[in-house]
C-alpha positions, 0 to 999 in steps of 0.5 A, spaced: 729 297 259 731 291 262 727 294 270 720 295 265 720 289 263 721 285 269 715 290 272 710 288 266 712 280 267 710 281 275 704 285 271 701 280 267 702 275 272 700 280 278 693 280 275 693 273 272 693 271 279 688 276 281 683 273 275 684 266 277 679 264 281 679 259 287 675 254 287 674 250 294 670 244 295 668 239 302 670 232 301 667 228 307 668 234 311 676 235 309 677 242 305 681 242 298 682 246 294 684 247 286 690 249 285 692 251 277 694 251 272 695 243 273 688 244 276 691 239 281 686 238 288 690 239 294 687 236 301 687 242 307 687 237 312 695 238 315 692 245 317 686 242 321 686 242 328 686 235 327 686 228 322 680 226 320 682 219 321 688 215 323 693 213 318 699 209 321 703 203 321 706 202 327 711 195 328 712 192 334 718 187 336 713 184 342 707 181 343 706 184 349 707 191 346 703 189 339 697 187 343 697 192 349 696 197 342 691 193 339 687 193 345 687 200 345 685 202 338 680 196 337 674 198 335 668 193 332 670 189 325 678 189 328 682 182 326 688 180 326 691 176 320 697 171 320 702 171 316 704 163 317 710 164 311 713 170 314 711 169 321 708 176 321 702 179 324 698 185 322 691 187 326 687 191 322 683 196 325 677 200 321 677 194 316 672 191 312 666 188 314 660 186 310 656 191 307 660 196 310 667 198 306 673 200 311 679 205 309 684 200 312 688 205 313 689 204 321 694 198 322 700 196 327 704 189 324 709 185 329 714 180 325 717 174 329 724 173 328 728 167 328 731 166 335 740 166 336 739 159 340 735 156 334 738 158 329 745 155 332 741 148 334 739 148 326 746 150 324 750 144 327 743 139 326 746 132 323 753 136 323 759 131 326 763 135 331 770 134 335 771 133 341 772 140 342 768 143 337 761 139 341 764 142 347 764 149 345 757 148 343 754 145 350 758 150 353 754 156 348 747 152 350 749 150 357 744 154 360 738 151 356 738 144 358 733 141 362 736 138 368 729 134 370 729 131 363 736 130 361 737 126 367 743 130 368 746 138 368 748 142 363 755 142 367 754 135 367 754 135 360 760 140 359 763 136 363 763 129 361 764 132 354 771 135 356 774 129 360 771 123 355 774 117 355 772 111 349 772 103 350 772 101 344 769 094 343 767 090 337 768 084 332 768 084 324 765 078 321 766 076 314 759 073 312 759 068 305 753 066 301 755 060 297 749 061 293 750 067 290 758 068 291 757 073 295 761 076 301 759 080 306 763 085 311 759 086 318 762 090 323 759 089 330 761 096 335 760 095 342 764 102 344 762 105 349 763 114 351 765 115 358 765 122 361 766 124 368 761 129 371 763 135 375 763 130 381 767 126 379 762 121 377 763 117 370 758 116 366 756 113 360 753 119 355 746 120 354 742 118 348 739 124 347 738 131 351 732 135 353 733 143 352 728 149 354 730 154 349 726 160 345 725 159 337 722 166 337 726 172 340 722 175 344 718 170 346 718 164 351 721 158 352 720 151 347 721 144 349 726 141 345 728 133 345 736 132 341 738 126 340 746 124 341 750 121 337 757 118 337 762 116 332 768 112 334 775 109 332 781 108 334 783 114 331 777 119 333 771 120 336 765 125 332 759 128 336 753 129 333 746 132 334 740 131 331 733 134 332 727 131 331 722 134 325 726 142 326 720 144 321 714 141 325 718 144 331 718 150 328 710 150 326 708 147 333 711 154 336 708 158 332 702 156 333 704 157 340 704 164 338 698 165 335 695 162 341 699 167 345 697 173 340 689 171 340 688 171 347 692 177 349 689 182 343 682 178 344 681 179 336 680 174 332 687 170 328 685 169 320 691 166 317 693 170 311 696 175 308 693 183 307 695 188 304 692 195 304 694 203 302 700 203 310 701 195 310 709 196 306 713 190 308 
């Protein structure tokens, strides 16, 4: 009983099927089909020899590789829009033009990451420092120092910073106004911070330092001034660092590499965001 009903269900469903009609249609030379009982149209692309168009969003880690892929699939009405806030950069290649409506679908993005280096200078920016925590530190960035500029090595400076000695000079003046019946605490400090180099030399410690270090990963050098500063008493000394406007610092480097992008793809840079159908973040 329960055979002959199963067979009059393939039956039924059997000649159903060859009753269904199979409508096809061409949509900009891309069969579909629609395929019931949804009547939902379904594109034959994947079975072409071939996609229509490209649709894909590489990312890069480089700006060599993103800008060697770019010159390869440009075509006219290609551009590259920056993203200064996320320190990203698409290139679109079939986009937009006037009168002309692209599909957008073809992109290759790359996004700047912050280098290690910068990251640990802004870490300990304006940050009181041991004696052996700053030397830590100069030994952690010792490559980076620009010796022309410095006026001295990092080695030098390491040095300095592990065999320092502190003269500590001053005076404390009491100032009185007899006018207001006010007094007035004036500390005069004339320590002076000494180290030996790796000669032996000793040497007052520099005002500030120069560094040649990356602020982008993966991309070249920046020149960077950081002023030194000491504090003293008879009890401890405190280093500190201090850089500069870090954020016109980090907005002068990227303009840097956007430079660097424009002259490598050869495309125009629009500062901006774009977001299309395969332009997920």
């Amino acid at each position: 009983m329960t055979q002959t009903s199963d067979r009059g269900d393939f039956q039924s469903a059997f000649e159903a099927g060859q009753a269904t009609q199979i409508v096809t249609a061409d949509i900009e030379g891309v069969q579909h089909i629609l395929v019931p009982p949804g009547c939902t149209l379904q594109s034959m692309e994947r079975l072409m020899d071939a996609p229509i168009r490209i649709k894909a969003h590489p990312s890069f880690n480089d700006v060599a590789g993103f800008a060697e892929y770019v010159k390869e699939f440009a075509e006219e009405g290609s551009r590259v829009f920056v993203d200064d806030a996320q320190y990203r950069f698409t290139t679109v290649f079939d986009c937009h033009a006037k009168d002309q409506p692209a599909w957008g679908d073809h992109s290759a993005s790359i996004t700047m990451g912050l280098a290690p280096e910068w990251k640990r200078f802004r870490e300990f920016d304006s940050k009181a420092m041991s004696p052996k925590v700053f030397a830590e530190f100069l030994e952690d960035n010792v490559a980076y120092v620009d010796t022309a500029r410095s006026g001295m090595s990092g080695a030098d400076v390491l040095t300095m910073a592990q065999t320092f000695k502190v003269d500590i000079k001053g005076e404390l003046d009491v100032e009185e106004s007899l006018s207001q019946g006010l007094r007035k605490l004036v500390i005069k400090d004339d320590s002076t911070l000494r180290g030996k180099n790796v000669q032996g030399k000793e040497l007052s410690f520099p005002e500030k330092l120069h560094f040649n270090l990356r602020i982008f990963k993966n991309h070249s050098a920046y020149p960077i001034e950081v002023f030194l500063r000491t504090r003293t008493t008879k009890e401890q000394v405190v280093f500190l660092i201090k850089i500069p406007d870090p954020e016109g610092l980090l907005e002068e480097a990227f303009d840097r590499v956007i430079e660097d992008v424009c002259n490598a793809t050869g495309l125009p840079t629009l500062k901006g965001s774009f977001e299309g159908p395969s332009h997920k973040k």
